[in-house]
N, C-alpha and C positions, 0 to 999 in steps of 0.2 A: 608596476607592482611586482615585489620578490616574489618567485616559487615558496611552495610549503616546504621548509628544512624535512628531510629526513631523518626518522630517529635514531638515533644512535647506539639506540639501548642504553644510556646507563643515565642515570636522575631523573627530572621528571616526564620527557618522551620517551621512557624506556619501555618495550612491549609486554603486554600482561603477560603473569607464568601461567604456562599450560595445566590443567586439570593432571595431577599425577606426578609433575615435575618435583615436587616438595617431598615426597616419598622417597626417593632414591635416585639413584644412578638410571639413565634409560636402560629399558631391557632388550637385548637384541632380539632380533626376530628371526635369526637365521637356525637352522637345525631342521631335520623331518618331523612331522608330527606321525605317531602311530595311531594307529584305528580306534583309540581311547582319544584323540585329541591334543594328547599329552608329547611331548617333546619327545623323541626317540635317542636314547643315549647309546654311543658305540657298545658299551658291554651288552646291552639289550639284544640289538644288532647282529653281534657275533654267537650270542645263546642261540638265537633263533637259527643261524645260517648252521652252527655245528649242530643243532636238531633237526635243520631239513634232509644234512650231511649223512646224518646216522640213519635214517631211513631210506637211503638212496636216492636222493634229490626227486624233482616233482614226480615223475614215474615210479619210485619206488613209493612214495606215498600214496601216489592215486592204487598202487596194487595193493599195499598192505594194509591202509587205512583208510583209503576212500569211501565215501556213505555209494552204494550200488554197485561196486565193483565188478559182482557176481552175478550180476541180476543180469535177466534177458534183456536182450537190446532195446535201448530208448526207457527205459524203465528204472525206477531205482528200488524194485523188490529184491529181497533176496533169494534163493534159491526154495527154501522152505516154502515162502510166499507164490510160484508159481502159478500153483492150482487156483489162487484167488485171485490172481491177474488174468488169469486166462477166464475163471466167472466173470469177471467183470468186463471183459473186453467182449464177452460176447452177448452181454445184458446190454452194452450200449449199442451194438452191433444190431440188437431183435429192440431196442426204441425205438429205432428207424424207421424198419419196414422189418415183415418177416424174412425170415432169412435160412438157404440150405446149407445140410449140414457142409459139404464142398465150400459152399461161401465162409462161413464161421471157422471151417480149417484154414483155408487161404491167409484170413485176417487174424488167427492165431500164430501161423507159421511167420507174417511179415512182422510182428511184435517179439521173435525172436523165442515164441514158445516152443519147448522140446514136442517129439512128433507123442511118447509117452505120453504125460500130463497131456498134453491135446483131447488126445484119444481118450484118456479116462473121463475126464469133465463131458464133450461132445455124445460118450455112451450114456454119463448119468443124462444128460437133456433128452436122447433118446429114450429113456427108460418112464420118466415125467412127461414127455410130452411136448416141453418146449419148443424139440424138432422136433419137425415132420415134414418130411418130405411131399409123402402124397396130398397132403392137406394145402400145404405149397404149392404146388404145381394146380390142382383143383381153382385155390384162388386165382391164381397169376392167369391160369386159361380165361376165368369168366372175366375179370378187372382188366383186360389186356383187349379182350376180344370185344368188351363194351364198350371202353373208351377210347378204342384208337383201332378197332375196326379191322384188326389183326385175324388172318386166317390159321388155319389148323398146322401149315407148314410153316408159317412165321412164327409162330407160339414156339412148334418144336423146337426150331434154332434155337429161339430164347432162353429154353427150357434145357436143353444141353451146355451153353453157355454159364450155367449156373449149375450143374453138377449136377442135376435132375437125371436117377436111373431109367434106360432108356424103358423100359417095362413100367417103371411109373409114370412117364409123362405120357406114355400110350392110352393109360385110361386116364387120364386126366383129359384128354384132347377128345377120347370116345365120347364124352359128353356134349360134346361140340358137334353136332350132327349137319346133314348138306345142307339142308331144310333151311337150318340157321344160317348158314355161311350165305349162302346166296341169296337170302333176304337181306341179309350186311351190306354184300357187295350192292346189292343193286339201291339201300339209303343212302350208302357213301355214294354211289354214281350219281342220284338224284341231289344230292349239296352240292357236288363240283358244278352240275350243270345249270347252278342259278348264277353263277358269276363266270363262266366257261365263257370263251369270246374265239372267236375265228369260223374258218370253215368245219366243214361235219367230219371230216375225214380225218383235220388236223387234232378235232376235240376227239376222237372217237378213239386216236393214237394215244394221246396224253390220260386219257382214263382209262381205257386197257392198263397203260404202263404204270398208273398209279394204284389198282389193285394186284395190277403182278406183284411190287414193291412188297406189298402189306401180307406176300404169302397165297393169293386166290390162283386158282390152277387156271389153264389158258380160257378151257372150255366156259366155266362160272365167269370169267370177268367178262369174256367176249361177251354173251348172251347177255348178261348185265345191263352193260352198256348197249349193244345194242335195242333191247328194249328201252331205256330211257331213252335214248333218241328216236325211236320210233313215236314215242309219246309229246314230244315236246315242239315240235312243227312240220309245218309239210313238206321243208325242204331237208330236215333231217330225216323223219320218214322216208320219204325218198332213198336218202343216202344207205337208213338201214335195212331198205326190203331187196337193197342189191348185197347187202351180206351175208356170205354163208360160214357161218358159227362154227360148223363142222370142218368145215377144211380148213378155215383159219386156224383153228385148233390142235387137228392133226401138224399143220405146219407153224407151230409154233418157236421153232426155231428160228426161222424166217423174221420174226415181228423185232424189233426196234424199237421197243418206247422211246416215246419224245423226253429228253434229257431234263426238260422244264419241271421238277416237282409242283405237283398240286396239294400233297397236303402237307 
């Protein structure tokens, strides 16, 4: 049996005309298309490049006529606009959490705002309310000290750390009295010591050294801990009625917390 001839193209195996072909001439397809779609023709081309020419190519444009040119850094306001970028940088700033005035300067000055405009916005929220320092510090003490157990000298770190004047953070910490603090230390001592595992002397190290961490002076941690292990059996009893609070205390240079964090 023959193969199927191949068509020829012309009578009756010739291939059907394409959709379009009866219209014209094919259209070539070569050329650029511009940002309309539309074919790019060299006069187009050369407008455009002696306009980019006349402004002093990309750099002279971005200076002359760029949208932000002027604007603080990262930002596309203009100069007039400052004062309301800096409102707004520090309305999303106080969504967060509250925030000191030190902090709210920080994250004005890294958005490229003048230290002026800073200052002026910063004085009106002082003047309203919005900052406040002492109100600040007040929170941060009791929120700080409730949930994570934090003593009067770990607070003040924290509280300097954040631009807190040291005169404010002092009454803010005055409310924090010993009464408080070493009723702290000695709940946090009793949670480590339901899941605390080894010998007395080794547990008795690592919770010293986990309220030193959190700020509690030698004397308050020691006593701490050693009361909770006097309470909890009779082989740590033991261990704590041969300790003396007081000279561990005075040598508290000496001590070494165990490197293992507990909380």
């Amino acid at each position: 049996m023959t193969g199927r001839r191949a068509r020829t193209g012309r009578g009756w195996d010739a291939s059907p005309p394409r959709a379009g072909d009866a219209d014209g001439p094919p259209r070539s397809r070569r050329g650029r298309r511009g940002s309309s779609g539309g074919v790019s023709s060299p006069s187009a081309d050369a407008d455009a490049r002696r306009d980019l020419d006349a402004r002093g190519g990309v750099d002279g444009w971005a200076a002359a006529g760029a949208p932000g040119a002027d604007a603080p850094r990262g930002t596309g306001a203009s100069p007039r606009d400052e004062a309301e970028l800096a409102r707004e940088v520090c309305l999303r700033q106080l969504a967060v959490r509250p925030r000191t005035r030190a902090e709210l300067a920080a994250a004005l000055a890294k958005r490229g705002i003048s230290e002026e405009v800073s200052a002026g916005v910063l004085d009106r929220y002082d003047e309203v309310g919005i900052i406040d320092d002492a109100a600040f510090a007040r929170a941060w003490v009791s929120s700080r000290h409730a949930g994570r157990g934090l003593a009067r000298r770990a607070l003040a770190n924290e509280l300097r750390r954040r631009g807190v004047d040291g005169e404010v953070a002092s009454e803010a910490l005055d409310e924090l009295d010993e009464e408080t603090e070493a009723e702290t230390a000695r709940a946090l001592v009793d949670r480590k010591l339901r899941t605390a595992r080894g010998e007395p002397d080794a547990v008795f190290r690592r919770l010293v050294g986990m309220l030193a961490r959190k700020g509690y002076p030698p004397g308050v941690a020691i006593r701490a801990v050693k009361d909770a292990l006097a309470a909890q059996s009779a082989e740590a009893a033991e261990f704590a009625d041969g300790i003396d609070a007081d000279a561990l205390a005075d040598a508290e240079g000496e001590l070494t917390p165990d490197s293992r964090p507990l909380d």
